[in-house]
N, C-alpha and C positions, 0 to 999 in steps of 0.2 A: 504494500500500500504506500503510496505515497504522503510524502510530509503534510504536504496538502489535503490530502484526504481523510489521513488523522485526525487531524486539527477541527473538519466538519463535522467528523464521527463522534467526536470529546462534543462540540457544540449541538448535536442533536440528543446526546443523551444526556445530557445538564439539561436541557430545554423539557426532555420527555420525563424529568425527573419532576420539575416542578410544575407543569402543565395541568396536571388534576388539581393541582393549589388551588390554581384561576379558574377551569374550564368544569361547568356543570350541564347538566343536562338543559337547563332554559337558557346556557349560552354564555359566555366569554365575561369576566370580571361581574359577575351576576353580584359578589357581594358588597361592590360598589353601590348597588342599588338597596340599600339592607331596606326593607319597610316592617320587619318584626324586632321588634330588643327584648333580648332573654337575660335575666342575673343568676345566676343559679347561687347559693347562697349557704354554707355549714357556719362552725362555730368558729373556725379559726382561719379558712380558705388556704388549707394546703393538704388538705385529703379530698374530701368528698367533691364539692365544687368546683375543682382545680380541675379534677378529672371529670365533672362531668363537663365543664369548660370543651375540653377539649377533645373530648369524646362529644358531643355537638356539635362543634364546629364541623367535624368529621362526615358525621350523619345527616345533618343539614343541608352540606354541598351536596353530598350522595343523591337527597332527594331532591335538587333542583330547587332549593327554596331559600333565598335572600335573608340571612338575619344578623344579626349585631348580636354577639354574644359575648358576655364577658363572665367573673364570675367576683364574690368577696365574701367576707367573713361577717357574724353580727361582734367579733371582738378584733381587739388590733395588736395583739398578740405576736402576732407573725410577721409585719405589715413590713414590706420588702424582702421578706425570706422565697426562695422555692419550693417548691410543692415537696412533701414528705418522700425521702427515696422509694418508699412502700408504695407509696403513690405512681410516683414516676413509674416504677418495675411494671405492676400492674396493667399500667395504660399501653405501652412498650408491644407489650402482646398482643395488643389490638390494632398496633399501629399507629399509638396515640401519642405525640412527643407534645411533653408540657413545657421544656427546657423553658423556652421561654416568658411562659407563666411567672408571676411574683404576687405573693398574697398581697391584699389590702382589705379595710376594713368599707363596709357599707356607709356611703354618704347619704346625707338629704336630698340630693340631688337625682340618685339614682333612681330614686319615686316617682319622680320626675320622669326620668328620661327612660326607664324600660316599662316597657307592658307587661309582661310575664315576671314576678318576682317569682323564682324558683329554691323552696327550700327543701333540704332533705329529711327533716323533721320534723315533729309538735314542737319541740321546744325551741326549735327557728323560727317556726311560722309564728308563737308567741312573742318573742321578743320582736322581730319585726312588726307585727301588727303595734308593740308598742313605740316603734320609730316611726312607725308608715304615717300617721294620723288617718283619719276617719276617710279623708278621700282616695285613699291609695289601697285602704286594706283590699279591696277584691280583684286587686293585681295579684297578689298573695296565696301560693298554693304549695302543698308537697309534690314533689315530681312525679311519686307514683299516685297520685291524686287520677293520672291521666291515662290509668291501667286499671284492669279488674281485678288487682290482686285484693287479698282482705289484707296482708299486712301493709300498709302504705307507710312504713319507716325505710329510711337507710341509716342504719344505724352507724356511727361512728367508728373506725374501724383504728383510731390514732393508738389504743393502748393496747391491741391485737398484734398477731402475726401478720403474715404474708398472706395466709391465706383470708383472711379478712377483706383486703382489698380487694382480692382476683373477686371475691363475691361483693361488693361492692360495684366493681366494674361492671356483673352481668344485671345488676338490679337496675344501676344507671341506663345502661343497652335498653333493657323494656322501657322503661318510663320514658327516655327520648323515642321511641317509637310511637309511644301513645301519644308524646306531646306532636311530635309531628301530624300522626291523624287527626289531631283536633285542630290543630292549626291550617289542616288543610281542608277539614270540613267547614270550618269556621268560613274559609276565603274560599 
């Protein structure tokens, strides 16, 4: 092969590397167009919301549907730190890179600016409905709110093993599945 042709070969697979980044099914920088804002939201944002962060972003593009998705904490514990190794490892196996994830705590503003406040528990969705005020609480919901399971917790998997997260990770997988059917039955 020529230097030359090398040189194309390197530039087409760099390119085909990041091309699913941009390229969904309704078409080319689609998340330019974001018209959904999602928070997903635990106690300290570097377990549970980190990864469903990012494991959304994922599944969203998959389905061809535009949204703004970020995630954070109701404490500020963390706030500049990376998502828990446990965490990271977990997400990995899906295909899920947090790296550049960094916790932060829930502003006032975010009531504001997302539709979907996304928690992964009761004692989320209570302290939030105590930040939201009156006009934001029915943004507010557990992520498996939007599944038929009976248990709708994701429980906290920070003082667990390993294998904590991996189940974490599939519980996240249903729930963004549901949230997506609703989001597209809705629109």
């Amino acid at each position: 092969m020529s230097p030359c042709g090398a040189k194309y070969t390197r530039v087409f697979n760099i390119t085909a590397r990041l091309a699913p980044a941009f390229a969904t099914q309704s078409g080319i920088f689609a998340m330019a167009e974001a018209k959904i804002a999602i928070l997903f939201v635990c106690l300290g944002n570097i377990c549970r919301s980190p990864m469903a962060e990012g494991l959304a972003r994922m599944r969203f593009d998959q389905a061809g549907i535009a949204a703004e998705i970020d995630s954070a904490g109701i404490g500020n514990w963390h706030e500049g730190e990376p998502a828990d190794r446990r965490a990271v490892n977990a997400s990995w196996k899906v295909l899920v890179d947090l790296s550049a994830l960094r916790a932060r705590q829930i502003q006032n503003s975010d009531f504001e600016r997302f539709e979907y406040i996304v928690a992964m528990d009761n004692d989320n969705v209570t302290a939030l409905e105590g930040l939201a005020g009156t006009e934001h609480v029915a943004k507010i919901s557990r992520l498996l709110d939007f599944t038929n399971l009976a248990d709708r917790q994701i429980t906290d998997p920070y003082y667990g093993g390993h294998d904590g997260f991996d189940q974490v990770v599939a519980r996240l997988d249903i729930g963004i599945a549901g949230l997506i059917r609703h989001i597209k039955e809705k629109n």
